[in-house]
N, C-alpha and C positions, 0 to 999 in steps of 0.2 A: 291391564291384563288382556290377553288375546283369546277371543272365545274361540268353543270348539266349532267341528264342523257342521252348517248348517243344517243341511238339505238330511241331514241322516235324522239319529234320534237322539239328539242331545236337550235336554230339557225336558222334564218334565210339567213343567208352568206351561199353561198357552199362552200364544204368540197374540198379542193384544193388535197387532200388525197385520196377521194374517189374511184380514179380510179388507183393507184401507182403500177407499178407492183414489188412486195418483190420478193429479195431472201434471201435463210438462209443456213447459216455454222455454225459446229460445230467445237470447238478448245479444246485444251489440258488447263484446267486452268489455266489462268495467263501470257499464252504465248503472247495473241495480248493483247498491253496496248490501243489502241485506233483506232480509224479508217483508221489514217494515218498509219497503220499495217499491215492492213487486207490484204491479198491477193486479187491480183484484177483479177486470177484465180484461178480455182482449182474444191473441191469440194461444190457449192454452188448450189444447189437446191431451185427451185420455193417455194414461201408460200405464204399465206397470209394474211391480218388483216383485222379485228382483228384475232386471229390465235394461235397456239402454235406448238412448233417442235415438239410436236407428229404428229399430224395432217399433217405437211409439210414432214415429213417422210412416212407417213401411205400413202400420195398419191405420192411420189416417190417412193417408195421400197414397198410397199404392210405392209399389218398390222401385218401379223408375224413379220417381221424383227422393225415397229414402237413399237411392245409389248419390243422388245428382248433389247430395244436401253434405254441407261443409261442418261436420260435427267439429272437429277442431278447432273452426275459426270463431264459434259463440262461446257463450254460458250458457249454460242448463241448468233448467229448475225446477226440481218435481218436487210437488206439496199435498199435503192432506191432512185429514183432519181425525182423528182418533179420539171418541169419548171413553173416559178413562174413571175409574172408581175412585176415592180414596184406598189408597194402601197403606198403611202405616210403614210395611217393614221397606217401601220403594218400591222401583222396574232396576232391570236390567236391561239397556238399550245393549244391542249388538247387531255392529254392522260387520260383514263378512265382506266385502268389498266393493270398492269406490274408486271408477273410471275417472279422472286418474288425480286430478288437483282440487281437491274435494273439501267440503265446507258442511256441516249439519249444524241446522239450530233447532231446538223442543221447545215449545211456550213461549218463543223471542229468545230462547238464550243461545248463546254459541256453545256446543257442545264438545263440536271435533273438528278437530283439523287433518286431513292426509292427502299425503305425498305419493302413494305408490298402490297400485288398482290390484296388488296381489296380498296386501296385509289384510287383515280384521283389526278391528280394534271394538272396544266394549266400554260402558261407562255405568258408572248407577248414576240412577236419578231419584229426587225425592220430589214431596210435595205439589204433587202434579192430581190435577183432579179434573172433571169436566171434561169441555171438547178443546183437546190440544191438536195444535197445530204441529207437524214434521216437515221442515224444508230441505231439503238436500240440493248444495251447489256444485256443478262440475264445474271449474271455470276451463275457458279457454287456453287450450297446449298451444298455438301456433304463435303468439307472442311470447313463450317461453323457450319455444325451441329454437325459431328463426329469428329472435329479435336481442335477444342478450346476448352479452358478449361472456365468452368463457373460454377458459384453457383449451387450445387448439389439440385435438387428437394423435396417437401415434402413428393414424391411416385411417384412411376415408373408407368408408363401408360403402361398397354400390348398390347396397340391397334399397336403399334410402335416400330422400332428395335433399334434405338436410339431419348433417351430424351432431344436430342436436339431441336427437331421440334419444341418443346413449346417456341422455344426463335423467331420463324419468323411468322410473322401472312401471310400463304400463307397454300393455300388445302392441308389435308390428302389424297387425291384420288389417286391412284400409290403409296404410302406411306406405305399406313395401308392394310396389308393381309388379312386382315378379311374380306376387303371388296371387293369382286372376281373382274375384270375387269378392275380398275380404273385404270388409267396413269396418272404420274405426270404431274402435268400443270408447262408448263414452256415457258415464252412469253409474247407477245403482248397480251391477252387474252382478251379484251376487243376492242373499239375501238382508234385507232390513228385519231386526225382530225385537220384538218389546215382553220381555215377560214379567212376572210378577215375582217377588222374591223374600211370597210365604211361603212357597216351598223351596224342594232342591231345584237348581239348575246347574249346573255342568257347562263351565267356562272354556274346561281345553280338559284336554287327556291325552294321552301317552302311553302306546301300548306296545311292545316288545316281543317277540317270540319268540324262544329258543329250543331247539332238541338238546336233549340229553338221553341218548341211546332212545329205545321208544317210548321216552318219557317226554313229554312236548311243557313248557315252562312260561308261562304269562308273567312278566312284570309290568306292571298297571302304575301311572300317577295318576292321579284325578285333583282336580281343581276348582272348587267351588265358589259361586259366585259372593256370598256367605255360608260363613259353619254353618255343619249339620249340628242338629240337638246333641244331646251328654252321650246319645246313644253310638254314634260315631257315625261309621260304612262300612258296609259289606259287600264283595265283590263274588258275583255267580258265574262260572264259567260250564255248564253242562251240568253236571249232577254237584260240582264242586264248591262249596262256599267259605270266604274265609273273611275273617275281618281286614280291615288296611288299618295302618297306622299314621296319624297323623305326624305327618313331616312339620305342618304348621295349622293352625286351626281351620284351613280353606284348601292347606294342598295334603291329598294321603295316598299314600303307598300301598301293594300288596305285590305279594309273590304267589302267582299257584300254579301245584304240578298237578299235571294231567296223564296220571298213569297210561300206557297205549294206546296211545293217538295217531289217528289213523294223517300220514302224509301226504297235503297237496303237492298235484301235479300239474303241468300244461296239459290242456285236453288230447294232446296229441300221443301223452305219456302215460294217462290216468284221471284216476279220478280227483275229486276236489270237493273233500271233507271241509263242512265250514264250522265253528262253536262261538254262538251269541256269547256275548259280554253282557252283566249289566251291573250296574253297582243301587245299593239298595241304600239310602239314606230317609229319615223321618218316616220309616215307613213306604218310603215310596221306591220302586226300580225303573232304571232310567238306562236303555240299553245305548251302550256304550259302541256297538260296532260287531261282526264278526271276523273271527280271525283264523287264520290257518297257519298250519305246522311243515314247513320244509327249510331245505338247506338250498344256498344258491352261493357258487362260487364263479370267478372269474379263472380261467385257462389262458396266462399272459406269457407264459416263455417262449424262447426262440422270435420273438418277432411274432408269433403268435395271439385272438385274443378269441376267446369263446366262451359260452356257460355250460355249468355241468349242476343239472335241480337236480339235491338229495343225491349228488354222487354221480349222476350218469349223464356223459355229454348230451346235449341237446342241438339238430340245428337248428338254427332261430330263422323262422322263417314270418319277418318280418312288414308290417307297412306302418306308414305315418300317416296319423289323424290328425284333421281337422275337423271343426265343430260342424254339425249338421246342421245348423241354425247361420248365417254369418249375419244374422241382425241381431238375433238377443243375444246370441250366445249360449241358451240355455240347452241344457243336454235332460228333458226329462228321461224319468227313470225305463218308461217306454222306448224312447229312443235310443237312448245308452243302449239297452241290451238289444235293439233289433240293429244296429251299427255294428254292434261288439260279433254279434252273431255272425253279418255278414261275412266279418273277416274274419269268425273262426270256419265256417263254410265253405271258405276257400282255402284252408287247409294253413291260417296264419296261426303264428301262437304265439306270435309276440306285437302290442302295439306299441309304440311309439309316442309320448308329445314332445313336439319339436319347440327347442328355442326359438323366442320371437311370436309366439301364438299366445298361449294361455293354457292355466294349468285347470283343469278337468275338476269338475265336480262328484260329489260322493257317487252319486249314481252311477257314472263310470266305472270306476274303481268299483263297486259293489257289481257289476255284470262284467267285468273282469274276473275277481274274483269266481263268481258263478260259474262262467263260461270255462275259466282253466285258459285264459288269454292272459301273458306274462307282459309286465307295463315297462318299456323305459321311458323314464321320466325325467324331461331335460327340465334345467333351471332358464328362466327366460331370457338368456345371453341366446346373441345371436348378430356374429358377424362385425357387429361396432366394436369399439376397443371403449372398455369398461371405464370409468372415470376412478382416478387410484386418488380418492382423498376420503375423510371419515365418515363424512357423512353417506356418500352412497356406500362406501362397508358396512355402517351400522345398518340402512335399508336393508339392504341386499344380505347381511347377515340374520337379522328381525324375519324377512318372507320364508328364509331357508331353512328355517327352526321351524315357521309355522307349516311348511311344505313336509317334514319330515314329520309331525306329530297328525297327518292327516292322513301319512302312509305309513305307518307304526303298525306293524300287526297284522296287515295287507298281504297274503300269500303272492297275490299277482305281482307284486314290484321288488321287478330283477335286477335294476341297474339305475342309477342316477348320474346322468353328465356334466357337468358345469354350464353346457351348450351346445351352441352349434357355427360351427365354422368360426368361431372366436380366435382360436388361434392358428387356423389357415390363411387369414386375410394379409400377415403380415408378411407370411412366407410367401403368398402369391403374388403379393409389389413389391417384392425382392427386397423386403428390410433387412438389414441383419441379425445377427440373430440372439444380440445383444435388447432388439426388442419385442423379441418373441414371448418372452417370459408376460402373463396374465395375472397378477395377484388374484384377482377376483376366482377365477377357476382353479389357481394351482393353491392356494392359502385359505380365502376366506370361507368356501364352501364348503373345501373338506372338513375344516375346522371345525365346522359349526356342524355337520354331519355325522364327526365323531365323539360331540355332545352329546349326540340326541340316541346315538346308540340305533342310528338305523340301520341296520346289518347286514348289507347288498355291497355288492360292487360302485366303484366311484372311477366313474372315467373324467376326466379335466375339461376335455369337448371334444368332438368329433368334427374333420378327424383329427389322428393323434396318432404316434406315435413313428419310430425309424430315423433316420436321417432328416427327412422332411416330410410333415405330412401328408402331403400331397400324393406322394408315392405311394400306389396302392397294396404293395408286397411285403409291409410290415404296418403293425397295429391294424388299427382302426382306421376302414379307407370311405370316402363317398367317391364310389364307383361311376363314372357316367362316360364311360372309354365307349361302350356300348348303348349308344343316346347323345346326347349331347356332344363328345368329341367325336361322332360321325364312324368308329372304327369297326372292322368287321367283324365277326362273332368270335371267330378265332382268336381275337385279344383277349376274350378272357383266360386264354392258357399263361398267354406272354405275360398278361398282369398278375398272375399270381396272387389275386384277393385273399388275404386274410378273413374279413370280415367286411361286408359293408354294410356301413351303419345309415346312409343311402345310396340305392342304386336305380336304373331304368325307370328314369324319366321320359316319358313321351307325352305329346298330346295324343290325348286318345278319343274317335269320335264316339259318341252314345251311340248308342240303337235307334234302329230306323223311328220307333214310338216313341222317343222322347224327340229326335230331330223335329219330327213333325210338333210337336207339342211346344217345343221352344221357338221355332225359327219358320213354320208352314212347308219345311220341306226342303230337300239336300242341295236345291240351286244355291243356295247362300255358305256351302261349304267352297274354302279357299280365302277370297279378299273380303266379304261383306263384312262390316265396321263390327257388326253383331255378334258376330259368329268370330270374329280375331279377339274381339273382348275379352274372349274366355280359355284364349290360348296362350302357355306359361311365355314368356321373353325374359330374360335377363334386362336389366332396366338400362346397361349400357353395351349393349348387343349389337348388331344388324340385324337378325337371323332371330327367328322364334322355334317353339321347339314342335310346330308342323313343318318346319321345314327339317326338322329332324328326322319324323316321320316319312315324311315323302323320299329322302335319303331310301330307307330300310325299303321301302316299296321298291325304290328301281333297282338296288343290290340285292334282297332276298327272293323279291318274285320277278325280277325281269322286265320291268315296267313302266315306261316314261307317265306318273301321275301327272303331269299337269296337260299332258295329251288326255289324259282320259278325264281330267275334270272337266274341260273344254266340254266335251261330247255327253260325257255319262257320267253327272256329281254320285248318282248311288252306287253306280260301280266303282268310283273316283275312293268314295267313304269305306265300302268292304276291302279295298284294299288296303287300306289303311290299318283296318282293325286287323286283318290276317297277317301284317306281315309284323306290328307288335306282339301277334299270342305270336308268334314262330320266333321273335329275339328271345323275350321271356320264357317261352319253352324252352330255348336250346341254353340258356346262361344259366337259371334254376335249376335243369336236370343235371348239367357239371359240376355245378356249386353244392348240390345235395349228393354228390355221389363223393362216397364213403374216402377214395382214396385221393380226392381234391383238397387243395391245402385250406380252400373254405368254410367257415365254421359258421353260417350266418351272411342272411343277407336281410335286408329292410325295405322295401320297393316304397317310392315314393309317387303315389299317395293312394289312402284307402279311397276318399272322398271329394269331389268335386265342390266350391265352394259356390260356382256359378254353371246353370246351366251352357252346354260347349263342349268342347271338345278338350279338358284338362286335365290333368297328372292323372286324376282317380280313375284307379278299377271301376267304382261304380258314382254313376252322376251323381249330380245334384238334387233329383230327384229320388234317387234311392236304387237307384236301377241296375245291377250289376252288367258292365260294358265287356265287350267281347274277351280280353286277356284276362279277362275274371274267371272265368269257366277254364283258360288254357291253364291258368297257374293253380288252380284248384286239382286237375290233375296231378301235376309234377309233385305240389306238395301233400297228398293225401297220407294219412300216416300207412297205408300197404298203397306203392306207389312202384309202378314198372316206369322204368327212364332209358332212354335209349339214345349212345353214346356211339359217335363217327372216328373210329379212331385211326383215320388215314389207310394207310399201307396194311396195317394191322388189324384191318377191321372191323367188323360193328361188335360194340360188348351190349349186355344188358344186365340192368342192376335192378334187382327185386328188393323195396325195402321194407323192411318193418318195426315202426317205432312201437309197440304194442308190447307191454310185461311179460306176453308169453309167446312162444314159439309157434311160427304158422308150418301145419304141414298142409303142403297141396301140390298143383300138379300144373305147369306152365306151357300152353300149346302155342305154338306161332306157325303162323300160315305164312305165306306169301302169293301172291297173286303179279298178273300185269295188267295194262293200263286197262284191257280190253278184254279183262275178267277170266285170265288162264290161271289155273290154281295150282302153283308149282313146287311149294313146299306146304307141307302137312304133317308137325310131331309134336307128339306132347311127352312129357316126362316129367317124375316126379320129381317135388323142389321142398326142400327147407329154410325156413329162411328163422336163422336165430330172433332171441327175445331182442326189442332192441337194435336190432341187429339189419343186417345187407347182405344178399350173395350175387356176385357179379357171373357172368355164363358172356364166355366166348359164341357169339350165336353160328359161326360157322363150325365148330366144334361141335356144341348141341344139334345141330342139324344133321352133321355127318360129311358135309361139301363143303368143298370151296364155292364159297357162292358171289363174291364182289359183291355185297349187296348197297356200299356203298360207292361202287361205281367208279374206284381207285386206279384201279388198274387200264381199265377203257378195252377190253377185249374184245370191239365192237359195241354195237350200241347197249343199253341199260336193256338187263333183263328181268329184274324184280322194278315193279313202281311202289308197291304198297306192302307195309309190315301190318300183321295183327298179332297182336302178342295176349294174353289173357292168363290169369295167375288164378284157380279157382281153388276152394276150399277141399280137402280130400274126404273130408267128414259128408260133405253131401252135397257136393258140386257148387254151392253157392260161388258166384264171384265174388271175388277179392279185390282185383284189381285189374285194369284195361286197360290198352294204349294203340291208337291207330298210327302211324308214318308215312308219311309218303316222302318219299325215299328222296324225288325232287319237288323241288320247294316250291318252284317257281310258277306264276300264276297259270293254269290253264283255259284256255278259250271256253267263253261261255257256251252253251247248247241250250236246246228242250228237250224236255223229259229226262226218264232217266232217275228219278229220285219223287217218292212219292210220301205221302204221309194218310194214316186213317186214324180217325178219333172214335173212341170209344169210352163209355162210361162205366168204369169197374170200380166196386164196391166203393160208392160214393167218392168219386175222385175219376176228372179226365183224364184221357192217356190217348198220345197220340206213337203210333209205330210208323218208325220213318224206315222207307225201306231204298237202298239204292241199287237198280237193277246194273249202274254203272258206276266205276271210282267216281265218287265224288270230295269233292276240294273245302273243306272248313265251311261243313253242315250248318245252316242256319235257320233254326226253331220260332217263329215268333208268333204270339197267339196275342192282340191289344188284351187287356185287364188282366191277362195270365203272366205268369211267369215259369218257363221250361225247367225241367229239370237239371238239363242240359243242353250244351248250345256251341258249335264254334269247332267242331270235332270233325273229322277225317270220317271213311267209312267206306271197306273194303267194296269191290262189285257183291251181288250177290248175299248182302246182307240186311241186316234189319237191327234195328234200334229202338224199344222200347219206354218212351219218358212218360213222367208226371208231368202234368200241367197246373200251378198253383193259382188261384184268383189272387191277383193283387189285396181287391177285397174281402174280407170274410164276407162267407156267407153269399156271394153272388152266385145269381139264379141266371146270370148271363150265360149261355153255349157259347164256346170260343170258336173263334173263325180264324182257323191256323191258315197260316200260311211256309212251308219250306224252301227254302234255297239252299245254293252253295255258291261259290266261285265262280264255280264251273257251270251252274244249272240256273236258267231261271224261277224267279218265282214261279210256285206252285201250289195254290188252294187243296189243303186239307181237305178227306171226302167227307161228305156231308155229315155234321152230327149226327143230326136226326137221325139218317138213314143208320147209327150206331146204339143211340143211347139203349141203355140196358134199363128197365125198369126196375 
């Protein structure tokens, strides 16, 4: 039987495991056949579990030497030692997962054998007393993948050096090149637990949630590792308790309604009411999870695909995670939500795990949940063509069951895929289309999906759907027309996105404080071996995707980068970063404007796996990188987007995703380069619950004004838009938006842009003021982190931010420093001469 989920609160017994101290060796494959083998010296290094030999490496020998280390081509062997009581009634061993061809023996016995690093499996044990020994074997993948022979594929997958990997259901991460960072997972990865089983424990469960008008409906399995006493179970849900029924003496049922219960939302839409479960056996309550109440439907007609939570379309403004660990893999409960946060701070509400990674632990999902961050959750296909015989259906069916009874009840989880890029591979080597069809995505997943009663949308893989995948104008597209195929912004009209489930891929460089931190500084931006290591390539490419970026540099600002990396790598690096937030700005505010056929997009990636210059918003380090701040504007839920509409005009679309109606008042200025203030109106605005209102800006103005420079009536007479959306009830702002009008990079100067620090009511604030246009404003204080960052700013105005400490509690004064594009660095004025006592 397959236990519940670890990391939460399943069990009531303690974990006799909990505190074991591991160690691990690595061997030459095939050498030790078992434990009575093992050297009881030698080289065995500290680890721990859950855990993987990278990790146990990375903190004995440091991470260089953990990167350099061949986890696939040994055995691994983590052992310890557990003194243990007499129990009469037994344990209950439970492993949660095992990287990947795995072996356990207790007391010299073989206990388990597995195949595949995403199942649990559980076992009773008896007669165990004293100090026992626990050996856990991973053996050796690279003789199983490269060395046996087996049924040749419908298509080679380029993500991978050999097409073996499709025959072991265990991560691509460390595998697949493409994807900078990743280390093979190889281990305990999950948790080991031992409990005692004179009381309850709680094997698996299965939770369900359903509305009925405002009546919210829990049906519960529970599964216990032995019967409860004659007394039975009872299941608590808020003030509600009922009995279950035993279905068999280990597994019971309940149903309970929850008269008016209040409906989770995305944070973007509301709030996110959560109700503990617990079920109550022998006396004891053992909380089972919390769970929330909505509806989540798919919008698939016309060629069409989108979500609508509890009724009301949403757009999914999405990014793809990877783990913030890529040695353990562990996502503590800490980290989960200051991750999850990140990307709900940037205005995301939807994340992503991607086929080929690894599926996330409770703690995710539970600050998912919290945060009101909506989860798609792929099954870990990804790109190889699935092997169609029984034994990998029954795996691959076995993990799918367990994947859905971990997300059972989980308000955050909107959608589940089969995959990713699974059935584009064979469209894109021109197979036909005779072998296009995937059992594995289109049969065995939904199958097993519509067992379990998990009650979201089921897409097959991404992408999908139309003529041909590929095409990004029906279904489900990964967008990279803007990135990777090099095309100018304006493609995304011609492309007609439906949806992309990825899109805007770039390298993106960190900030100036982590460059320094990783690399001693920007000379090593371009070729240096170091600094390329962490930038994305396709594994059978020429071309990496900084040269994607240096692309956007010389078409959006004007710029021959590799002149200016020659001369000036930090001017080389800021252009970099400006001319990404300016793609991402201008594809996002289309794609979220109401009358674009887009319903969703997923930007690829939240997080960096390697410090560099990679896919993620925010490094490796934690640090949100320059298009983090741009795309946090665009998607804010009251958000001003301002649209080039040729011949026609500029529009402007005020939106608001918020339950109730915003009234206020929308002023836009305009200025030129050299600070003449030539438009100045404001006028009152509505903007429905929900809802969008789009304003003709030459209309609202009163003039013809070319503000986008169509016409050419002579030279450009507006350079800078400010637009500002405030609240009518008492001026508060709503929402901001600076433009500048031309994009293109302006010559650097001094002065011109200053900054003052001040200390108000326990908290720094620096007011940047620019006496002149200045060009994608940049904030950087070492230990602090800006409020805001990367933003435009009329002549003549001033900017007010918070300055956070990295660390709580630092007693450090910050020592800002401002730039822009256009201005050089410029030292913040003196704390001191500020601070407020």
């Amino acid at each position: 039987m397959s236990p519940a989920e670890p990391s939460g609160p399943f069990g009531a017994a303690p974990d006799l495991l909990a505190t074991a101290r591991w160690t691990l060796l690595g061997t030459a494959p095939g050498v030790v056949e078992g434990p009575d083998s093992l050297p009881r010296k030698g080289a065995w290094i500290p680890a721990r579990v859950p855990g993987t030999a990278a990790d146990a490496v990375r903190r004995a020998y440091g991470e260089r030497k953990a990167r350099a280390e061949d986890y696939d081509g040994q055995d691994w062997w983590w052992r310890c030692v557990v003194d243990l009581d007499s129990r009469p009634a037994g344990w209950w061993l439970a492993l949660h997962g095992l990287a990947t061809i795995a072996d356990v023996w207790v007391a010299g016995q073989h206990v388990v054998h597995s195949r595949n690093m995403f199942r649990s499996v559980g076992v009773p044990l008896e007669g165990l007393a004293g100090p026992t020994e626990v050996v856990v074997r991973c053996a050796a993948t690279t003789p199983v993948v490269a060395g046996r022979r087996r049924p040749r594929p419908r298509w080679k997958s380029p993500l991978v050096a050999h097409q073996g990997w499709r025959h072991l259901r265990t991560s691509l991460l460390g595998r697949a090149p493409g994807w900078p960072g990743g280390v093979a997972v190889v281990g305990p990865w999950r948790p080991l637990t031992l409990a005692p089983l004179d009381r309850p424990v709680v094997v698996r469960r299965r939770l369900r949630t359903r509305l009925e008008g405002s009546t919210g409906i829990l049906d519960a399995d529970i599964w216990f590792a032995v019967p409860p006493a004659a007394s039975g179970s009872r299941v608590h849900v808020k003030d509600v308790v009922v009995d279950c029924e035993a279905a068999s003496p280990t597994h019971h049922t309940v149903s309970v309604s929850l008269p008016g219960v209040r409906r989770w939302w995305p944070h973007s839409h509301g709030d996110q009411p959560l109700y503990p479960v617990e079920v109550e056996a022998d006396g004891v309550r053992v909380l089972l999870g919390r769970v929330g109440f909505r509806t989540v439907e798919a919008t698939d007609g016309d060629g069409a695909f989108g979500l609508r939570v509890n009724g009301v379309p949403v757009f999914v403004a999405g990014t793809c995670w990877m783990p913030p660990d890529p040695f353990s893999v562990q996502t503590a409960p800490e980290a989960a939500a200051e991750c999850v946060q990140q990307a709900r701070e940037a205005g995301f509400n939807l994340i992503r795990l991607v086929g080929g990674t690894l599926y996330e632990e409770a703690a995710f999902h539970d600050a998912c949940d919290e945060l009101g961050m909506l989860v798609w959750q792929d099954c870990m296909l990804a790109t190889l063509d699935p092997p169609d015989d029984d034994d990998f259906a029954e795996e691959l069916a076995a993990e799918v069951s367990e994947l859905a009874d971990r997300l059972g009840g989980r308000p955050s989880t909107a959608v589940v895929s089969g995959g990713n890029e699974t059935e584009q591979q064979p469209v894109l080597l021109g197979l036909s289309p005779s072998s296009w069809e995937v059992r594995a995505v289109t049969e065995i997943i939904p199958k097993v999906l519509r067992s379990s009663v998990l009650d979201v949308p089921y897409v097959t893989s991404t992408p999908m759907g139309g003529a041909f995948p590929p095409h990004p104008g029906e279904g489900i597209a990964h967008y990279f027309g803007v990135g990777a195929y090099l095309r100018p912004l304006s493609d995304i009209r011609v492309a007609g996105v439906r949806f992309a489930a990825e899109c805007l891929a770039f390298s993106i460089p960190p900030e100036e404080q982590s460059v320094l931190r990783a690399f001693g500084g920007a000379y090593v931006a371009g070729h240096h071996p170091e600094w390329k290591a962490a930038v994305p390539r396709d594994r059978t490419a020429s071309w990496d995707f900084e040269d994607v970026r240096d692309h956007y540099v010389s078409t959006l600002l004007g710029v021959d980068p590799a002149q200016v990396r020659r001369t000036d790598p930090e001017r080389y690096l800021d252009l970099g970063r400006a001319a990404v937030c300016a793609a991402m700005t201008e594809v996002l505010s289309r794609w979220r404007r109401p009358c674009d056929p887009c319903s969703g997009a997923i930007v690829l990636a939240l997080r960096d796996l390697l410090p560099g210059a990679g896919w993620g918003l925010v490094d490796a380090y934690g640090r949100p990188k320059a298009p983090w701040y741009a795309v946090r504007r665009v998607l804010a839920p009251t958000a001003i987007l301002v649209h080039d509409e040729g011949l026609n005009g500029t529009t402007v679309t005020v939106v608001n995703d918020a339950a109730t109606p915003l009234a206020g008042n929308l002023t836009v200025r305009s200025w030129t380069a050299q600070g003449m203030l030539l438009d100045d109106r404001q006028a009152a605005l509505t903007v429905a619950a929900r809802g969008a209102t789009e304003i003709d800006l030459d209309r609202f103005l009163g003039v013809f004004t070319d503000v986008n420079h169509v016409y050419r009536f002579g030279p450009r007479t507006r350079d800078v838009l400010h637009l500002a959306f405030t609240a009518a009830a008492d001026d508060s702002l709503l929402a901001e938006q600076v433009v500048l009008l031309d994009g293109r990079a302006l010559p650097a100067r001094r002065g011109g842009l200053r900054g003052t620090l001040r200390y108000v009511r326990g908290s720094w604030q620096i007011a940047v003021t620019a006496d002149e246009l200045a060009q994608w404003v940049v904030v950087s204080a070492p230990g602090y982190r800006a409020e805001d960052s990367w933003f435009h700013m009329a002549p003549g105005t001033t900017r007010s931010l918070r300055l956070t400490p990295e660390e709580p509690n630092s007693a450090v004064p910050p020592a800002a420093v401002v730039r822009a594009l256009n201005v050089q660095p410029t030292s913040a004025a003196s704390a001191d001469a500020y601070r407020d006592a």
